[in-house]
Structures are given as structure tokens and as C-alpha cells.
N, C-alpha and C positions, 0 to 999 in steps of 0.2 A: 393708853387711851381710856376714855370713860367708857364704863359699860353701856352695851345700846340703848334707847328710850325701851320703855314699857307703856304701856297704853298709859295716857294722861300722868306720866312723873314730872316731874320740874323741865326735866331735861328737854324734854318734849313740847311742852305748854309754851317753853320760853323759842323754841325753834318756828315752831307753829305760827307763833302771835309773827315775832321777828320776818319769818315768809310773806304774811299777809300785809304787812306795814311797808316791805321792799316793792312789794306786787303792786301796794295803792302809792306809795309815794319815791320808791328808787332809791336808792343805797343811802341817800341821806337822810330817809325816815327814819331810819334804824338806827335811835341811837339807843344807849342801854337804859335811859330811863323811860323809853319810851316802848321800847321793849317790856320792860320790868311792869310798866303798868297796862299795859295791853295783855299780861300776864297773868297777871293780879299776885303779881309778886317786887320784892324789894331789888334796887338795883345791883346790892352784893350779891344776891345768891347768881346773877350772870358772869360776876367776876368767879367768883369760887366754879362752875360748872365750867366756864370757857375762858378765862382771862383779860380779854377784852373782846374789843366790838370786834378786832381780826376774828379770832379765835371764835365767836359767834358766827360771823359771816362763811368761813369753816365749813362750820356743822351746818348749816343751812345750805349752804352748797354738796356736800353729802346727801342731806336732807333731798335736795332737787333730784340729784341722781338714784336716789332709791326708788323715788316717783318712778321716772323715766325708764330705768329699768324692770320696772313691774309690768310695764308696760310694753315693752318688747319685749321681755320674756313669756305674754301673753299669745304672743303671734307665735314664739315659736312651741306652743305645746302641741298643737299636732304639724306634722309632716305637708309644708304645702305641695301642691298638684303641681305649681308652673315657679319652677327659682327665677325665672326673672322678672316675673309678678310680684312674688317674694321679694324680689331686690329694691321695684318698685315702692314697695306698701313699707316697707323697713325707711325706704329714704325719706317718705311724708311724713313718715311718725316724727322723724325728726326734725324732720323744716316745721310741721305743723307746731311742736313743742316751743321751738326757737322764735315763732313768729305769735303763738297765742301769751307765752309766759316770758316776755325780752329781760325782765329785770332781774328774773331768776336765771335765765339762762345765761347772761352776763359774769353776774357770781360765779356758776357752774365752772364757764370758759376760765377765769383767772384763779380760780383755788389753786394752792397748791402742798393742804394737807396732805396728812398720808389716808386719812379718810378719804375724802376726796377721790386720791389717786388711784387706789383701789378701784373704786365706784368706776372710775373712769377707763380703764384695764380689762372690767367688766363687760364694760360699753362694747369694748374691742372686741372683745373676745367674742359677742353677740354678730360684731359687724364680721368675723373673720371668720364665723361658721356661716355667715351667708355666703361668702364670697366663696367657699370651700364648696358648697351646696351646687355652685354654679359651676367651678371649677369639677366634680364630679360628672354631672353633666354636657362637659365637653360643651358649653357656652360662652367661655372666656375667651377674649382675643388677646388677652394679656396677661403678664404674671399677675399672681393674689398679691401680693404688695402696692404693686402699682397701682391694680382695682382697687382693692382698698383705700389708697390712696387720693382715687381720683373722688371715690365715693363722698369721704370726708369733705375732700375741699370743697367739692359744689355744693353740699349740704351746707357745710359752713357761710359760702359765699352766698348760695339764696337767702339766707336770714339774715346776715347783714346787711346786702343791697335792697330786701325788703325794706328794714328799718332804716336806713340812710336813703330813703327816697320820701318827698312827701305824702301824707298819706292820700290828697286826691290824685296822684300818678301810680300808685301801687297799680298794679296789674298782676291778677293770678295768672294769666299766661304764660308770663314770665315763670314761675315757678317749674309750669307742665314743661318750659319749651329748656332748662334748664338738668331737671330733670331727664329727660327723653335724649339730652346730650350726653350727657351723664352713662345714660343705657346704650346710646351708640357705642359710645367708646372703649367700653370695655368687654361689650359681648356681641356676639355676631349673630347672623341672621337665622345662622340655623345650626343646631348644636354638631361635633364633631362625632358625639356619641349619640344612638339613635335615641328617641324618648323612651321607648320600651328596656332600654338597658341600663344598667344603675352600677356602681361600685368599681373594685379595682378590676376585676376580671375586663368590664366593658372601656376603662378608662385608658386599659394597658393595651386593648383595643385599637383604638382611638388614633392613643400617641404610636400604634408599631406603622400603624396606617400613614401618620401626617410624616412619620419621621424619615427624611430626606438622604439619598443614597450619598451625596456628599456636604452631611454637615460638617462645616469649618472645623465648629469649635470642638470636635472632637476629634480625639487620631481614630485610626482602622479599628486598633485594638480597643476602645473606647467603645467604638460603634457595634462593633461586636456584641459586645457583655450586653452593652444595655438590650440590643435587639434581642439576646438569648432572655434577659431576664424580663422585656415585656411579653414574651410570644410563651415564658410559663405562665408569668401572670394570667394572659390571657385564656389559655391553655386550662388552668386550674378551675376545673367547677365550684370545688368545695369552698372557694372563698366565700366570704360571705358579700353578698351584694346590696352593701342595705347604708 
């Protein structure tokens, strides 16, 4: 792979212009001469940097997700007060992205460099420490995957039945009431773990509490272990609860 941009190198100049040309006129502004002169540069040096208009289109989808994740990675530098707040202001970030930047987020949606994928992995991995954050706090009514899962789709779905509606029927309520569906479904109304208690000691809590005298899916001896090895958990001060 080419090495990153550096502040105003070719590489960059030519991504930058290419963004602002997709942003004002959608994937068929961008072609490479058009690129090249919004650049103020020659149409080879796009070919030599990316090969063609794919290969530009690419980087610029990279290019999107470094935005994007600058930007949730924003939120999560300090510790929020309420994860399902959290869950909230994470999921706008993203409809709001999808619905103010549609020609970029298009791009984004169908790269499938290894740039790109990374970036996108990234994404996950942002979305899979929230959904952990809430799973710690005994506010999930479901596994982390599924949440996860559900998180995406609706996020997905609200920006595109935003932009596939006209724009005098657009309605933000739709968003709020899409969202708050969203938060039904995967967390309940009141955590299993109290607010005041954080980590595995309170989580091992939690689960010895919710866990049922005859779960199916486990034999006796099954039921056992785990119970001996939540009620250390719970048991252990020293864990760290953080």
C-alpha cells in the first residue's frame, strides 16, 4: 500500500479535491481529469498514485472513514456517566454522517479495499466496546452480537429511507422514533447490575442472580462449574472493576 498522506502531498491534494467534487456532484464528477485539475495537478500522477478512478474512489472511501472515526473516537475519550446515552449519541453520530455527507457515505458503504476494510473493522470495534460497555452494566436484553447487530441495521436503515424519501416528507421523527426502537430492543428498562457497581466482580453478580435453577441448555455438572465459578468471581474483591 502507499504510504499515508502527510500534510498537503500529492496524495492527499488529489483525495481531498476528488471528496469535494463527489460531495458537489456524486460519483460522476470524479472523473480523473477532473480530479487532476481541482488539484492542480496532471492526470498521470492519479494513475501512478491509485491506478485508476477505482482505485481513487478507494482512498477516498478510507479517506471518509478516517473523518468518521476521528470522530467517535472523540466521544470515547473520557468515560461516559449513562452507556445508554452512550449508545444513543454513538448512533446519531452515525445517521447524522450518513444523512449530512450521502455521496461520501455511499463510497464508504461499497469499498472494498484493504484500506477501507481496516477503517471499517475499526468502526466495529468502536461499535463493540459500546455494546460491551452496556453489556458490563447489566443493560442488555440480548447477546452483544445480536445488539450489535441490531444497532447497525437501523442505523443503516434510517439513512437510507431518509434519502429514498422526498425531501418535503423527510421527517426527523422518524429518526428519534427509529432510534428509541433501536434502544428498546436491546436493553431493558433497568440494568441487572445496580448503577453503583461496574466490572466482572458486579457482572458475575448479576448473571449468579438471573441464572435459573433449571437451565436447559446446560447439564447439572455444567450448572455447577459455572455457578462455582460466578460466585468466585463475584466473591473476589481484588478484581479490578473498572
Amino acid at each position: 500500500m502507499p504510504t499515508r498522506d502527510t500534510t498537503d502531498s500529492p496524495r492527499r491534494r488529489i483525495v481531498e479535491a476528488a471528496v469535494e467534487l463527489l460531495e458537489k456532484g456524486g460519483s460522476d464528477a470524479v472523473s480523473t481529469r477532473a480530479v487532476a485539475a481541482a488539484a492542480g495537478m496532471q492526470p498521470p500522477a492519479i494513475y501512478r498514485l491509485f491506478g485508476d478512478k477505482e482505485g481513487l474512489l478507494e482512498a477516498v472511501a478510507e479517506h471518509g472513514y478516517a473523518q468518521f472515526l476521528e470522530s467517535k473516537r472523540a466521544q470515547l475519550d473520557s468515560e461516559p456517566q449513562d452507556a445508554v446515552e452512550d449508545l444513543r449519541r454513538g448512533w446519531d453520530t452515525v445517521v447524522e454522517f450518513g444523512i449530512s455527507r450521502p455521496e461520501l457515505f455511499a463510497v464508504m458503504d461499497r469499498a472494498t479495499g484493504r484500506g477501507a476494510d481496516m477503517a471499517h473493522r475499526a468502526g466495529l470495534e468502536i461499535l463493540h466496546s459500546r455494546v460491551r460497555r452496556l453489556a458490563a452494566g447489566g443493560w442488555l436484553r440480548v447477546d452483544e452480537e445480536l445488539a450489535a447487530q441490531i444497532i447497525q441495521a437501523t442505523g443503516r436503515g434510517a439513512v437510507t429511507t431518509w434519502h429514498s424519501t422526498p425531501a418535503d416528507r423527510r421527517k426527523p421523527a422518524l429518526l428519534t422514533a427509529l432510534r428509541e426502537a433501536m434502544v428498546a430492543a436491546i436493553t431493558s428498562v433497568e440494568p441487572t447490575v445496580p448503577a453503583a457497581e461496574t466490572g466482572p466482580a458486579a457482572a458475575a453478580r448479576a448473571l449468579r442472580a438471573a441464572l435459573p435453577d433449571d437451565a436447559g441448555v446446560l447439564s447439572d455438572a455444567e450448572r455447577y462449574l459455572l455457578r462455582e465459578w460466578l460466585t468466585r468471581l463475584a466473591a473476589d474483591s481484588s478484581a479490578p472493576d473498572t
